[in-house]
VMD Tcl script that builds the backbone (N, CA, C; Angstrom):
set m [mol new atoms 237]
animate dup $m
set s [atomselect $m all]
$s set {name element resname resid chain x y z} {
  {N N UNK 1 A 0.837 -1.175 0.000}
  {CA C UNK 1 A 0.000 0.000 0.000}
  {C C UNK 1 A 0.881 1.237 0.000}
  {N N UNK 2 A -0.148 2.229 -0.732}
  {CA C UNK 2 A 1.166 3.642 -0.780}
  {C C UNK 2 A 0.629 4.391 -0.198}
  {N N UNK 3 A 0.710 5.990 0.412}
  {CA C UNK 3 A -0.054 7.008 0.784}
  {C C UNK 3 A 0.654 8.082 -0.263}
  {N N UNK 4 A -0.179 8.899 -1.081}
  {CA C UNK 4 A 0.386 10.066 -1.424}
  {C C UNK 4 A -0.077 10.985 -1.105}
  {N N UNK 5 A 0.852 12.371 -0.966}
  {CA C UNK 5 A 0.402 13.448 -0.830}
  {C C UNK 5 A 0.705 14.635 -1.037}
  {N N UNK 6 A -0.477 15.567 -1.355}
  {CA C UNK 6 A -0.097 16.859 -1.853}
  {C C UNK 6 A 1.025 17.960 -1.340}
  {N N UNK 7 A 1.571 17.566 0.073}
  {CA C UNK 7 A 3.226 18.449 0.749}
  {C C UNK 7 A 3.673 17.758 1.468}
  {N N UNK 8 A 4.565 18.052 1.160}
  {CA C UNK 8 A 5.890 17.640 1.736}
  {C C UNK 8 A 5.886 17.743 3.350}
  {N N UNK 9 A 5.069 18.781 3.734}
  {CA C UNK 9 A 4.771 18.682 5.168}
  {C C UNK 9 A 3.517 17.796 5.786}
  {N N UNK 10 A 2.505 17.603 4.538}
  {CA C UNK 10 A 1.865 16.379 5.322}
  {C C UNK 10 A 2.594 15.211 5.132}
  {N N UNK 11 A 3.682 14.938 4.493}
  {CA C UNK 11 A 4.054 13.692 4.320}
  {C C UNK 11 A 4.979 13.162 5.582}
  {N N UNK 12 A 5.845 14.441 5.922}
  {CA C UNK 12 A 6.854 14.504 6.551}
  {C C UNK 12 A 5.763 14.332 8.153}
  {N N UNK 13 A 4.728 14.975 8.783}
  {CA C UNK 13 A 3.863 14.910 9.735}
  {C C UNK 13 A 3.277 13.062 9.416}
  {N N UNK 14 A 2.812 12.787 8.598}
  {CA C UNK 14 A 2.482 11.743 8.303}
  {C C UNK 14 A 3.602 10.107 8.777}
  {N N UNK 15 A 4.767 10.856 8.410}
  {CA C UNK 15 A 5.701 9.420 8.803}
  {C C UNK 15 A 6.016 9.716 10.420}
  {N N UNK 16 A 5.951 10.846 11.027}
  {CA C UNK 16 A 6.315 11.015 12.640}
  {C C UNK 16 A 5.113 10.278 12.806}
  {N N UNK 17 A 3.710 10.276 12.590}
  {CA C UNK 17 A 2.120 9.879 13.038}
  {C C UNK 17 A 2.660 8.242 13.207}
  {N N UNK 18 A 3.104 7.949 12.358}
  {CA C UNK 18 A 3.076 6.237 11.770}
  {C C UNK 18 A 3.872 5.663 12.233}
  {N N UNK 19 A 5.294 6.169 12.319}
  {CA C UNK 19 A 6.657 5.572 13.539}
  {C C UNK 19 A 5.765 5.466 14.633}
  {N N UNK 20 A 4.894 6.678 15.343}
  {CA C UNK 20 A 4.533 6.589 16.395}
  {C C UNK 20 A 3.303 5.846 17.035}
  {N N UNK 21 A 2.740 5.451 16.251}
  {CA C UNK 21 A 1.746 4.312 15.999}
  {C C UNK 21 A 2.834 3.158 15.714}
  {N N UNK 22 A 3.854 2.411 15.559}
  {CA C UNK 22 A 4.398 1.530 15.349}
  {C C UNK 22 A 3.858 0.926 14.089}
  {N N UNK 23 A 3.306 1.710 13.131}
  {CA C UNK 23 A 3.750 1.266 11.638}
  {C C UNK 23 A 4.965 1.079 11.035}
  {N N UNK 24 A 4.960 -0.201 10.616}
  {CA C UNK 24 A 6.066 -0.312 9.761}
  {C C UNK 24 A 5.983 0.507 8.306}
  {N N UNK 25 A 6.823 1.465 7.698}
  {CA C UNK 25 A 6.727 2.299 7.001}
  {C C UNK 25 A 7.877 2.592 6.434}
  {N N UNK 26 A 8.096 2.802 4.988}
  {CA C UNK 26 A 8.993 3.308 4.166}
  {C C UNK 26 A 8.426 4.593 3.285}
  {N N UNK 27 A 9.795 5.249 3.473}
  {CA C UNK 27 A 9.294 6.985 2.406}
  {C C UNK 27 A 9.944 6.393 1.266}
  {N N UNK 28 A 9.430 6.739 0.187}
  {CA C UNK 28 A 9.706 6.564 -1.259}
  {C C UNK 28 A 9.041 7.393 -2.263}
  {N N UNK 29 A 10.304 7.587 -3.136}
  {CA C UNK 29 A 9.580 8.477 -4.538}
  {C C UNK 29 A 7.681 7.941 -5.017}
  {N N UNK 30 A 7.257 9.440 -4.921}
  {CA C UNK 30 A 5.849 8.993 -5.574}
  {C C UNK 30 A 6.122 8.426 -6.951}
  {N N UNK 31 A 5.160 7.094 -7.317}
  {CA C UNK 31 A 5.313 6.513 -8.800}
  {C C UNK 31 A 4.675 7.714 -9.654}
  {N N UNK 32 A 5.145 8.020 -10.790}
  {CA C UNK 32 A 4.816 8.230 -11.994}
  {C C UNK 32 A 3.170 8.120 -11.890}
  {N N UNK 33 A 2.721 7.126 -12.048}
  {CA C UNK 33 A 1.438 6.847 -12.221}
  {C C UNK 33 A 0.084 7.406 -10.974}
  {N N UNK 34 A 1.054 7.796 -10.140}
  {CA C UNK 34 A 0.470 8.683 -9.239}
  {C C UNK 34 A 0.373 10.033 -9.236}
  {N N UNK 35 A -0.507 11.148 -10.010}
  {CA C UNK 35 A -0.334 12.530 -9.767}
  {C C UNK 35 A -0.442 12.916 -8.666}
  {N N UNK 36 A 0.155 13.359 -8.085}
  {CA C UNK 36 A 0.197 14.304 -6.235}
  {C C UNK 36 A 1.487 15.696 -6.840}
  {N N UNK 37 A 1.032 16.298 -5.360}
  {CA C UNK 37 A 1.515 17.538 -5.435}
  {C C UNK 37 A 2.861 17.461 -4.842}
  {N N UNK 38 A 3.336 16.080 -4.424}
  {CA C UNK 38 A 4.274 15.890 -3.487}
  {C C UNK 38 A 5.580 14.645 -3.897}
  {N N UNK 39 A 6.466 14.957 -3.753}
  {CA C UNK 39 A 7.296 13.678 -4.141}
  {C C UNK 39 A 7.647 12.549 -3.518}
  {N N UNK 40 A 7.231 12.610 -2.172}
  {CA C UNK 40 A 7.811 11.695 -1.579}
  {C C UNK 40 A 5.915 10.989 -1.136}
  {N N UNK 41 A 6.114 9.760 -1.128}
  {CA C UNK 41 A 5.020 8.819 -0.876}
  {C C UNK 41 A 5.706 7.810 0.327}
  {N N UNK 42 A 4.656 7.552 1.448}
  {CA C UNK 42 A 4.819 6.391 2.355}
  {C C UNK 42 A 4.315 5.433 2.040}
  {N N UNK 43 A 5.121 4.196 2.370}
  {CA C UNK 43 A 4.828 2.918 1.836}
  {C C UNK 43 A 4.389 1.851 3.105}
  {N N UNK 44 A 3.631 1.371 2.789}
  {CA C UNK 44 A 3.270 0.331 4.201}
  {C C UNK 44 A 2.507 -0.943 4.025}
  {N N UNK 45 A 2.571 -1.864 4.780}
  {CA C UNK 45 A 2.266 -3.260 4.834}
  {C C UNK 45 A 0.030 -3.062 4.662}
  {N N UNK 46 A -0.164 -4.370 3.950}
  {CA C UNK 46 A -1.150 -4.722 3.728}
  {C C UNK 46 A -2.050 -4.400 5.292}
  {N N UNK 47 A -1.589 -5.246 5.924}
  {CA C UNK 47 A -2.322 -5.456 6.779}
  {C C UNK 47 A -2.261 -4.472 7.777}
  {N N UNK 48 A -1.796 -3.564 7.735}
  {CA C UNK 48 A -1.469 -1.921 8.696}
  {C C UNK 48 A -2.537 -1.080 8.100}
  {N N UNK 49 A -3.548 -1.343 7.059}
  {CA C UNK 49 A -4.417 -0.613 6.427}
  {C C UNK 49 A -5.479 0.080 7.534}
  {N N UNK 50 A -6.070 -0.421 8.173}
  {CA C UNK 50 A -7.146 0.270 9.228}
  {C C UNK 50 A -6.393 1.060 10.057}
  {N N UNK 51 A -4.782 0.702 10.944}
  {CA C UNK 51 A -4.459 1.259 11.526}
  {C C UNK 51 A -3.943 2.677 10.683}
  {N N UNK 52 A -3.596 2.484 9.784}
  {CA C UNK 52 A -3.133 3.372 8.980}
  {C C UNK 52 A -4.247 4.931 8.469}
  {N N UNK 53 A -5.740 4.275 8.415}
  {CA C UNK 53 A -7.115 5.158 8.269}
  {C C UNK 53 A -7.063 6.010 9.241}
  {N N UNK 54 A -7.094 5.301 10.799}
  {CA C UNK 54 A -7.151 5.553 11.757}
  {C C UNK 54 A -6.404 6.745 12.404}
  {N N UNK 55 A -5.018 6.718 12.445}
  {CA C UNK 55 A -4.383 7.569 12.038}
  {C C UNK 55 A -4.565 9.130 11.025}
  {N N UNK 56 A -4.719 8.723 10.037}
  {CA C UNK 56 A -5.597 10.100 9.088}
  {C C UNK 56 A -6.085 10.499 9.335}
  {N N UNK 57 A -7.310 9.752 9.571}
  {CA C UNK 57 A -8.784 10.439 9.921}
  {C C UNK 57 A -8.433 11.114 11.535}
  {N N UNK 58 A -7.767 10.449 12.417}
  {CA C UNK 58 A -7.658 11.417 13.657}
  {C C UNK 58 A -6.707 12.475 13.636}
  {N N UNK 59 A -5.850 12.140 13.224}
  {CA C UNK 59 A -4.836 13.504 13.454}
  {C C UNK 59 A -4.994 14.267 12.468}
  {N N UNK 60 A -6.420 14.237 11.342}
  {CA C UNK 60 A -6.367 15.122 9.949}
  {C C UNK 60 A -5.315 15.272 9.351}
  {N N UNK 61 A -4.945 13.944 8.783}
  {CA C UNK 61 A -3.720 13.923 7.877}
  {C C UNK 61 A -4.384 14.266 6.646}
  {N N UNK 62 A -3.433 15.530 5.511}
  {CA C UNK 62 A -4.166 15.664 4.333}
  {C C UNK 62 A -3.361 14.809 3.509}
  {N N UNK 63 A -4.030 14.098 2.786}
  {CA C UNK 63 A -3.615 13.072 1.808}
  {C C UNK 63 A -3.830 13.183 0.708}
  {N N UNK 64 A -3.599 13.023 -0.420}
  {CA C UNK 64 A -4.195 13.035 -2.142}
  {C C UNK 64 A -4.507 11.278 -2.088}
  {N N UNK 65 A -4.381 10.352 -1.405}
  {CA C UNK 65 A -5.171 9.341 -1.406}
  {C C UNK 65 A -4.255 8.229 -1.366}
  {N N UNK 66 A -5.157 6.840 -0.829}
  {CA C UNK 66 A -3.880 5.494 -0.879}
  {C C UNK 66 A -4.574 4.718 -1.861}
  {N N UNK 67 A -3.615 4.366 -2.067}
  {CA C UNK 67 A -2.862 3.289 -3.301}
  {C C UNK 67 A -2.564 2.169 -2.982}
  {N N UNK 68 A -3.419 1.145 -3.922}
  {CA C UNK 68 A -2.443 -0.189 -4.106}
  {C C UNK 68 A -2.158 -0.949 -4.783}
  {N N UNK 69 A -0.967 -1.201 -5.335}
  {CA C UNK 69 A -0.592 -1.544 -6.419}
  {C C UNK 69 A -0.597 -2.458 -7.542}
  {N N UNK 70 A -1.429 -2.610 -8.525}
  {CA C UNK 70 A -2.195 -3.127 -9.414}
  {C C UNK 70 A -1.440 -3.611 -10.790}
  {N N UNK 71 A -1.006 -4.964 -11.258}
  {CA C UNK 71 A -0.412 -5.098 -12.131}
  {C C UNK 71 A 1.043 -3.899 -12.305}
  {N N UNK 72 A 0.954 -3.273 -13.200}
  {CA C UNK 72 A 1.875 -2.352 -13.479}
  {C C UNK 72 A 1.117 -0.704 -12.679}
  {N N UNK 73 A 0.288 -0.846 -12.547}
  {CA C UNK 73 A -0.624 0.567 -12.217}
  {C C UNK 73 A -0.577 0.824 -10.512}
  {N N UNK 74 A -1.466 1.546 -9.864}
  {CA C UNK 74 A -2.169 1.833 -9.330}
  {C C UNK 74 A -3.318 2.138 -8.965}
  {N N UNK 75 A -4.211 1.137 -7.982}
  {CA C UNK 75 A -5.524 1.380 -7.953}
  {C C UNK 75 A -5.941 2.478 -6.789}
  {N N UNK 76 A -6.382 3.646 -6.522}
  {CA C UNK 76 A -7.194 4.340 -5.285}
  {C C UNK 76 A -8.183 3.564 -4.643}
  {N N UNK 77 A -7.700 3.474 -3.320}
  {CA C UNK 77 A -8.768 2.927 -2.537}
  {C C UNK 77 A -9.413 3.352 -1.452}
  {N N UNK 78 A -8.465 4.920 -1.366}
  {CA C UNK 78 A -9.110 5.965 0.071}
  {C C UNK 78 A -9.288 7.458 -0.755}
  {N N UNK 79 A -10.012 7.886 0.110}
  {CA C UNK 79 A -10.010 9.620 -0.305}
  {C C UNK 79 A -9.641 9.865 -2.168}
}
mol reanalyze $m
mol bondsrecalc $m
mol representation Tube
mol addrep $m
């Protein structure tokens, strides 16, 4: 699963949220196939998905939306 997002400061607020929740999490270049306003995208395990909502939705993380990764593509599956 990916998270992208439109700054660099929600992204950067976004990975302190997720260390601190004990998500396992990687920052990585947003794909190509993802338009966002932002370059850097968090990457995270399947099964961290609810905890991961949970997170957003409480601390009003702004997101351009999560992703998961589909053949060669990307499918949206939040926001």
């Amino acid at each position: 699963m990916l998270i992208a997002f439109d700054s660099t400061q929600q992204a950067l607020r976004a990975e302190m949220l997720l260390e601190y929740a004990e998500v396992e999490i990687d920052i990585c270049p947003t794909p190509k196939e993802i338009t966002a306003g932002c370059a850097l995208s968090i990457h995270f395990p399947d099964e961290e998905l609810e905890t991961v909502k949970q997170v957003i939705v409480d601390e009003q993380v702004e997101i351009r939306g999560v992703f998961r990764a589909v053949h060669k593509d990307y499918e949206q599956i939040m926001f």
